[in-house]
C-alpha positions as CSV (number, residue, x, y, z in Angstrom):
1,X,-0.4,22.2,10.0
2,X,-3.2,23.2,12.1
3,X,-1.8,22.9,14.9
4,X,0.9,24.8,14.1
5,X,-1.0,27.8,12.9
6,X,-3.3,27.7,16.3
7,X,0.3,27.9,18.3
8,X,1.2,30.3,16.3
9,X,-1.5,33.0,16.5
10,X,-2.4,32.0,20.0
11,X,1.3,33.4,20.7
12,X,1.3,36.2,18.2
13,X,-2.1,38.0,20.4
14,X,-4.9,37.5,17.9
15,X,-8.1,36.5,19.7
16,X,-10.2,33.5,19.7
17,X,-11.7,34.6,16.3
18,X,-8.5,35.3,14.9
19,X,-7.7,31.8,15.3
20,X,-11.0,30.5,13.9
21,X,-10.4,32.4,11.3
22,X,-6.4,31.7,10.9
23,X,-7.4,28.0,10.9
24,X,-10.4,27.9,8.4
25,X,-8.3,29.4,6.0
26,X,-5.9,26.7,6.4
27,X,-8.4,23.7,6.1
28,X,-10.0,25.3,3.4
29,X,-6.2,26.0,2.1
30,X,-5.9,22.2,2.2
31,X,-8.9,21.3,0.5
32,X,-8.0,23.3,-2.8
33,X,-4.9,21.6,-2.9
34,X,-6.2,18.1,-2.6
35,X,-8.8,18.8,-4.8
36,X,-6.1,20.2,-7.4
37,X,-4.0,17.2,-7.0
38,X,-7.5,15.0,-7.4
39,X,-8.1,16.6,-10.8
40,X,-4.1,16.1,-11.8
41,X,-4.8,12.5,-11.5
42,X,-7.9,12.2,-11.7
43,X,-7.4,8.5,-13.3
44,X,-5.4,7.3,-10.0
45,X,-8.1,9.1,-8.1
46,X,-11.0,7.2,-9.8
47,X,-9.3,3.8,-9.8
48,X,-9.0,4.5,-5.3
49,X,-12.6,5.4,-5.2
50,X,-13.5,2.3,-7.8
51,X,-11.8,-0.4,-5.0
52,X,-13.0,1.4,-1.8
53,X,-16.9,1.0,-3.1
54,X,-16.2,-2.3,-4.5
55,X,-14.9,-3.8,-1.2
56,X,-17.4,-1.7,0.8
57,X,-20.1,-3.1,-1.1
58,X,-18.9,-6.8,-0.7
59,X,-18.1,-6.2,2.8
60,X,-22.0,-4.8,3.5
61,X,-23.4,-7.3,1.3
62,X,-22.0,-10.7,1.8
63,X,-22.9,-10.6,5.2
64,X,-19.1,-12.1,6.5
65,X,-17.7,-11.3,10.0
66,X,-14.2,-10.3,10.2
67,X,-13.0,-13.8,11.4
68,X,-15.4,-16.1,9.5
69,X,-13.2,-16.5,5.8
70,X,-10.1,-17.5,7.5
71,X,-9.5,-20.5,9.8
72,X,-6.2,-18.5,10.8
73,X,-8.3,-15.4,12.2
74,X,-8.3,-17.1,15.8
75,X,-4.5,-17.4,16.6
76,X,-3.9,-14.1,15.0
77,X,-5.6,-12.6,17.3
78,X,-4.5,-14.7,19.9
79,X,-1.0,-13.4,18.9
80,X,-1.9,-9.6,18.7
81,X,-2.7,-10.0,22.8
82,X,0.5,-11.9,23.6
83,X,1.9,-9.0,22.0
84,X,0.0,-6.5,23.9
85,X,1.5,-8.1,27.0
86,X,5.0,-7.4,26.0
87,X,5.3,-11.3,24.5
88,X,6.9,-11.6,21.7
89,X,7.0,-15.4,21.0
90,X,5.2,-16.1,17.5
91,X,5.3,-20.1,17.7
92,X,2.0,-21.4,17.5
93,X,3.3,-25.1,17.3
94,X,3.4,-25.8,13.8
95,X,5.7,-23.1,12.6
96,X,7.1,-19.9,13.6
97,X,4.3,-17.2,12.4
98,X,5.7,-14.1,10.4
99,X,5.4,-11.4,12.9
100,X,4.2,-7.8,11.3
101,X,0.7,-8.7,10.6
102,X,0.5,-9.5,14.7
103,X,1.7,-6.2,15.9
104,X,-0.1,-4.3,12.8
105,X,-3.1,-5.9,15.1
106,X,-1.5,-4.6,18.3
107,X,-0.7,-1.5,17.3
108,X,-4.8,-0.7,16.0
109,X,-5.9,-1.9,19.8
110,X,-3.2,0.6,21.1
111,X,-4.3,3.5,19.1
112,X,-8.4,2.9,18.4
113,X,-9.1,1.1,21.8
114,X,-12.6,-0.9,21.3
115,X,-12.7,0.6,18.0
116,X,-9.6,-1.2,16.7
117,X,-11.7,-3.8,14.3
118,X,-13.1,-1.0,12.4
119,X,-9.8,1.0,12.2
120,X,-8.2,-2.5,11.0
121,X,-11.1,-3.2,8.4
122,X,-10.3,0.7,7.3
123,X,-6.4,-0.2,7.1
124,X,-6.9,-2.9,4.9
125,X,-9.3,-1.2,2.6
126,X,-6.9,2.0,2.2
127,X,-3.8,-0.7,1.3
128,X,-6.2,-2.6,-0.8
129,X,-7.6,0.2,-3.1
130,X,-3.8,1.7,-3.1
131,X,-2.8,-1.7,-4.5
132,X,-5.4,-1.0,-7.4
133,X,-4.0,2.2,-8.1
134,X,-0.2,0.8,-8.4
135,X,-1.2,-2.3,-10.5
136,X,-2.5,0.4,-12.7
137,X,0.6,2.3,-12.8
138,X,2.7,-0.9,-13.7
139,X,0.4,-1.6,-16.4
140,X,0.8,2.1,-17.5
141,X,4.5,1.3,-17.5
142,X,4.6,-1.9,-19.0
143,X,2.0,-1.9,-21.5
144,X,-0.5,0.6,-23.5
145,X,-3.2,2.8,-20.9
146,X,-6.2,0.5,-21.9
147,X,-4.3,-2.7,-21.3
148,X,-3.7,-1.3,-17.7
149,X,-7.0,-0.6,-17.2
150,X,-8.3,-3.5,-17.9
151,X,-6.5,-5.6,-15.7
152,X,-6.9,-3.4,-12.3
153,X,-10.7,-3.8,-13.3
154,X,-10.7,-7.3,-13.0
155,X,-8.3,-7.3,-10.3
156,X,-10.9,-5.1,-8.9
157,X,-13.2,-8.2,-8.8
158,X,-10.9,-10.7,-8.4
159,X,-13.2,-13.1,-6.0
160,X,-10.1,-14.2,-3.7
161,X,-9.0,-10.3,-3.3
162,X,-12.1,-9.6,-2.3
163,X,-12.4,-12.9,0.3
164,X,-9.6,-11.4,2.4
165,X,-10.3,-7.3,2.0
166,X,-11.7,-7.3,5.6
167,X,-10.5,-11.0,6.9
168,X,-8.1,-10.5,9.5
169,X,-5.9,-12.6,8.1
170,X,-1.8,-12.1,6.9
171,X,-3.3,-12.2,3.1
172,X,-5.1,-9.3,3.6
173,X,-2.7,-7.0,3.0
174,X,0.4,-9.1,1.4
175,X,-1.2,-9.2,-1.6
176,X,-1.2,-5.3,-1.3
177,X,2.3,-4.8,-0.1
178,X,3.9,-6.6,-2.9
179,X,2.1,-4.8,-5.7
180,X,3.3,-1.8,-3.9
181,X,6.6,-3.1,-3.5
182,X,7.0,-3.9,-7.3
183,X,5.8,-0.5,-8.1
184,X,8.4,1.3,-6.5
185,X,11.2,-0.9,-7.8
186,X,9.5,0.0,-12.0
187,X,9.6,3.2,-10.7
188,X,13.4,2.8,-9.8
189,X,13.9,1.2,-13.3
190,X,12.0,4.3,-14.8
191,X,13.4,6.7,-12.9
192,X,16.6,6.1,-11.5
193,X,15.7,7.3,-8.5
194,X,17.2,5.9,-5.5
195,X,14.3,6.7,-3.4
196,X,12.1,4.7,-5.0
197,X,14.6,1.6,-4.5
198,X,14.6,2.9,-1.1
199,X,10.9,2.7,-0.6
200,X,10.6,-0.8,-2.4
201,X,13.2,-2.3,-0.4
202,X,11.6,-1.3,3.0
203,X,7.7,-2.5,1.7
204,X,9.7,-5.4,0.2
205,X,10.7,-6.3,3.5
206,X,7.6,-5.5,5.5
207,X,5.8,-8.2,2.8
208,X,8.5,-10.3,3.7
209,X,7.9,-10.3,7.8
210,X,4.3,-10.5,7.1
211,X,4.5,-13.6,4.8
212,X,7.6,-15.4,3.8
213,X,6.0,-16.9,0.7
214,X,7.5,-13.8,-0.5
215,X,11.2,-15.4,-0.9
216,X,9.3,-17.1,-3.9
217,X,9.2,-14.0,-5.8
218,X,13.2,-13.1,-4.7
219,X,14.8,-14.9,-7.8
220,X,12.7,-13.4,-10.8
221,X,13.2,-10.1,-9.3
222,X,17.0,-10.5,-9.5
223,X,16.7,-12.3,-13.0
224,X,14.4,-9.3,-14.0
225,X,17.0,-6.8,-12.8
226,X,20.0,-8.9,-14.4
227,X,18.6,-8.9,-17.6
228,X,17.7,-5.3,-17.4
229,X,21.5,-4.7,-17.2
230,X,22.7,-7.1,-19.3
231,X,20.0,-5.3,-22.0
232,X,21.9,-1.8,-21.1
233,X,25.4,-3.1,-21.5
234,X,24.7,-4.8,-24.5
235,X,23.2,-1.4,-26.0
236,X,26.3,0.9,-24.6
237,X,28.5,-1.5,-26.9
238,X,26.3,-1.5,-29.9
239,X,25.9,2.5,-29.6
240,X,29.9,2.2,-29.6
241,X,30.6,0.2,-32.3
242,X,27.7,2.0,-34.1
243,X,25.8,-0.9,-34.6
244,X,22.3,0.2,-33.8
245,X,20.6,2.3,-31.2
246,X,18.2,1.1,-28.5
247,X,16.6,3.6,-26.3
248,X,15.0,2.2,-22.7
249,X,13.0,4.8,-21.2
């Protein structure tokens, strides 16, 4: 948007004030806004900056490297450089390694240079602390406001969630893609919105090239989503017949 409005007024005549000017009212523009959004979920917004200082402060004080809670950190890395040199082959021997996690790796050295294991480390903690904010919204869905609360607090602390936070390892952020992916698809149920199926499906399958353990989960997601129809056609027959009345929000 900046950039936009420098292009702009550098083209319309104004003068290098003008576009100081033309651009501070734009940045400042943007700051209201997130700030007005920050106050319209102000819950969601506390529950982000809740994870980011937890992690943070585990990060700082437990004293770990980056590579030192995973026995796996080695040939990940190994695998991010093979894809830096245009290899794609992911067999390390024992098994054919899921391949996103790799060129999520790749794709930080690209962009941040010698800088790419704090950008990575930043990555992660983002994802993480979103994670915390869609476990909330499921439990908002599913159950009472405390109840969710509750649990994305001690998910907050959960000791193994905060073990890979800043590991580079492929359960660093799997965890946190498939919380987000089961958001989305409540949000479909909720909804009926076909852009939130949209959005589950494609995180749904990103979890799923970063770790296939994810298959696992595959048949009580259909059995959830059969029994969810089943429970709506058995309610249009009752509401027929006159039987009784079921409302599913």
């Amino acid at each position: 948007m900046v950039i936009m409005t420098v292009f702009l007024v550098r083209n319309s005549g104004v003068g290098r004030y003008g576009v100081v000017a033309m651009v501070g009212q734009v940045y400042f523009q943007s700051i209201n806004r997130l700030l007005d959004n920050m106050k319209r979920y102000k819950t969601e917004t506390g529950i982000f900056i809740y994870f980011l200082f937890v992690r943070i402060s585990f990060i700082i004080l437990s004293g770990f490297n980056t590579c030192e809670l995973c026995s796996d950190s080695g040939w990940i890395d190994m695998l991010s450089e093979r894809v830096l040199a245009g290899n794609f082959d992911f067999d390390i021997g024992r098994f054919i390694v899921a391949p996103f996690y790799n060129i999520f790796i790749a794709i930080h050295k690209i962009i941040f240079q010698r800088y790419w294991t704090v950008a990575l480390i930043s990555s992660q903690l983002i994802l993480s602390s979103l994670s915390g904010v869609c476990l909330y919204k499921i439990g908002s869905m599913l159950f009472e406001r405390r109840t969710a609360l509750v649990s994305t607090a001690i998910f907050c602390v959960f000791p193994m969630t905060l073990w890979w936070v800043h590991t580079f390892c492929t359960e660093s952020i799997f965890q946190s893609l498939l919380i987000i992916s089961l958001f989305f698809l409540l949000k479909t149920v909720y909804t009926a919105r076909y852009l939130y199926l949209i959005l589950s499906a494609i995180i749904f399958s990103i979890t799923f090239l970063t770790k296939a353990h994810i298959l696992l989960y595959s048949p009580f997601l259909a059995l959830y989503l059969f029994s969810l129809k089943t429970l709506q056609t058995t309610t249009c027959l009752s509401n027929q017949h006159g039987s009784f009345l079921y409302h599913h929000q």
